[in-house]
C-alpha positions as CSV (number, residue, x, y, z in Angstrom):
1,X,8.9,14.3,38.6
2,X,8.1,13.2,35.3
3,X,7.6,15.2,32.3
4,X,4.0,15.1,31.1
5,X,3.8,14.1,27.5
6,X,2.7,16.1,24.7
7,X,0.8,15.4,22.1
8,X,2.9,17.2,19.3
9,X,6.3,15.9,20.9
10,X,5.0,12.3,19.8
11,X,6.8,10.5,16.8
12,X,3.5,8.3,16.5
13,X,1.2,11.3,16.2
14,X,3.4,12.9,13.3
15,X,3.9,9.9,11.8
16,X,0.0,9.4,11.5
17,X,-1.0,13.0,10.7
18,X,1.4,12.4,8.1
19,X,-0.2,9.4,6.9
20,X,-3.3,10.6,6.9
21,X,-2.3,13.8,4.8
22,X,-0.5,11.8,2.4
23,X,-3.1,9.3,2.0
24,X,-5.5,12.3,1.3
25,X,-3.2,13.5,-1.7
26,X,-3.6,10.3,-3.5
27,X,-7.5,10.9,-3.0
28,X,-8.5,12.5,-6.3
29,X,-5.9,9.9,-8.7
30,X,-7.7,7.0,-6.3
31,X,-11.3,8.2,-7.0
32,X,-10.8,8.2,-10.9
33,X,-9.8,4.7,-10.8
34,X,-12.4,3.7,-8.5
35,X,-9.7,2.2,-6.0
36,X,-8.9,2.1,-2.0
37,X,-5.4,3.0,-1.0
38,X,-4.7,-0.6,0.1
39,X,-5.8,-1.7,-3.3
40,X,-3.5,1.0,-4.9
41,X,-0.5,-1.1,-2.5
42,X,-1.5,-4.2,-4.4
43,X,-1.5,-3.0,-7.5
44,X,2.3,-1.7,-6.8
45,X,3.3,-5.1,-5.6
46,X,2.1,-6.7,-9.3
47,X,5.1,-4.7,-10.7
48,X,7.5,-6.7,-8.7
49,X,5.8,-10.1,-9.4
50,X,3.0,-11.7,-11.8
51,X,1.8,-14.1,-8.9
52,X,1.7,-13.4,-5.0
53,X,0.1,-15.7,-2.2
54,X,-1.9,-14.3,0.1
55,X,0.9,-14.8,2.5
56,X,3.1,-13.1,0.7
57,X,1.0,-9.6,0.2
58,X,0.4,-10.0,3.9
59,X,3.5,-9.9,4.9
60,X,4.9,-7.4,2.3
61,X,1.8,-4.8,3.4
62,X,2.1,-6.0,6.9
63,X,-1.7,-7.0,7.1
64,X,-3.6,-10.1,8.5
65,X,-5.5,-12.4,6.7
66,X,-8.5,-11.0,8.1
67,X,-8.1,-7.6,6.7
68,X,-6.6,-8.9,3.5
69,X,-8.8,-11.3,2.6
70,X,-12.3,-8.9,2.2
71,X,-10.0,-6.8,0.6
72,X,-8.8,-9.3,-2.2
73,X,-12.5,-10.9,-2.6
74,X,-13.6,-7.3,-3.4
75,X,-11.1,-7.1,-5.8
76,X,-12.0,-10.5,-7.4
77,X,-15.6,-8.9,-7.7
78,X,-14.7,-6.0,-9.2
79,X,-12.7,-8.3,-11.6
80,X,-9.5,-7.5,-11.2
81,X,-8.0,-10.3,-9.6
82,X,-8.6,-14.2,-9.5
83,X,-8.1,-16.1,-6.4
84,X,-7.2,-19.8,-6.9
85,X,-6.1,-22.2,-3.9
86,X,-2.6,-23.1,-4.4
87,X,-2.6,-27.1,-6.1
88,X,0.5,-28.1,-4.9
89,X,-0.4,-26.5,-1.7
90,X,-4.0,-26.1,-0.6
91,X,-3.5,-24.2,2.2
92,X,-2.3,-21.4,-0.1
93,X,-4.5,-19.0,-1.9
94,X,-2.4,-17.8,-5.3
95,X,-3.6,-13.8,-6.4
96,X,-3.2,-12.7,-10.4
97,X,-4.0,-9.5,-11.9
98,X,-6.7,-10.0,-14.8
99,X,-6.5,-8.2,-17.9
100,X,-8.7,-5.5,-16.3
101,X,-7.1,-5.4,-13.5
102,X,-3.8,-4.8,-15.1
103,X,-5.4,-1.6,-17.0
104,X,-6.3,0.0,-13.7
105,X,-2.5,-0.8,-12.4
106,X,-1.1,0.7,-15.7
107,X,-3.4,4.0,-15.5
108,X,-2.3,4.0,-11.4
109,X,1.5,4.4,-12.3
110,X,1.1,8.3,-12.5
111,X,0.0,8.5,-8.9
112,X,3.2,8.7,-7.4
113,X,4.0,11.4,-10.0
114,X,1.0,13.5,-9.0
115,X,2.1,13.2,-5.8
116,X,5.4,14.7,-7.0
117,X,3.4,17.3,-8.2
118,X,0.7,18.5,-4.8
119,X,4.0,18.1,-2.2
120,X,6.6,19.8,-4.1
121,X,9.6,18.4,-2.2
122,X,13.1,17.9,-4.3
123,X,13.6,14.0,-4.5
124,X,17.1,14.3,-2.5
125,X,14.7,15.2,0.3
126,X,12.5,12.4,0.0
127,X,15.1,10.1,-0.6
128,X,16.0,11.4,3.0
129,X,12.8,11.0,4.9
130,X,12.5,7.5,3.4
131,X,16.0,6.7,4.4
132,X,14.6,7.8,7.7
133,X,11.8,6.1,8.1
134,X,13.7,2.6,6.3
135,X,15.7,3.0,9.5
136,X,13.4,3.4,11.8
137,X,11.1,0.3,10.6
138,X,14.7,-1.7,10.6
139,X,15.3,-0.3,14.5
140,X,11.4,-1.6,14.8
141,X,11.6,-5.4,13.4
């Protein structure tokens, strides 16, 4: 006979209570700037790079156009990005911080430092659980 599953015993489940708890920390930081978590992700990516296609931050934050796309045009409103169609490809929608939108990235770089701050876990052990997760979403692609 099989074993019936429990809930607990589920990888998935932890890994979204986790989620959800983490994502709850950054709550406070995230209402000050007036900012979603998935915003918060773009804002993280402009570090890396000045200009991103919509493709790009798709595939970088795992998201479909469909949920990306709202999510960018509220941005635009807000005024911290502009969205301009690509002119050596039209198909391709090119994103850019604007001056104000670079203020709220600069005040969002003490979030993960807050963060610090609420879990209180040594960095050797979250270097560890993200080594651990890095392999697990290798094992997964």
């Amino acid at each position: 006979m099989t074993k019936k599953p429990s809930l607990n015993e589920q990888l998935c489940f932890k890994l979204y209570v986790l989620s959800r708890k983490i994502t709850f920390c950054y709550q406070p930081d995230f209402e000050k700037l007036g900012i979603t978590y998935l915003q918060y992700l773009i804002f993280l990516l402009f570090w890396e790079a000045q200009v991103w296609s919509v493709k790009e931050l798709g595939q970088r934050l795992s998201l479909d156009s469909g949920t990306l796309t709202p999510l960018l045009k509220r941005m635009e409103e807000k005024g911290w990005v502009t969205r301009e169609r690509d002119t050596k490809d039209q198909r391709s929608v090119k994103i850019e911080l604007t001056p104000e939108g670079e203020k709220i990235q600069q005040q969002s770089a003490i979030v993960p430092e807050n963060l610090k701050k609420t879990i209180q876990i040594p960095d050797e052990k979250v270097d560890e659980i993200k080594a651990q997760l890095d392999y697990l979403l290798t094992e997964l692609n």
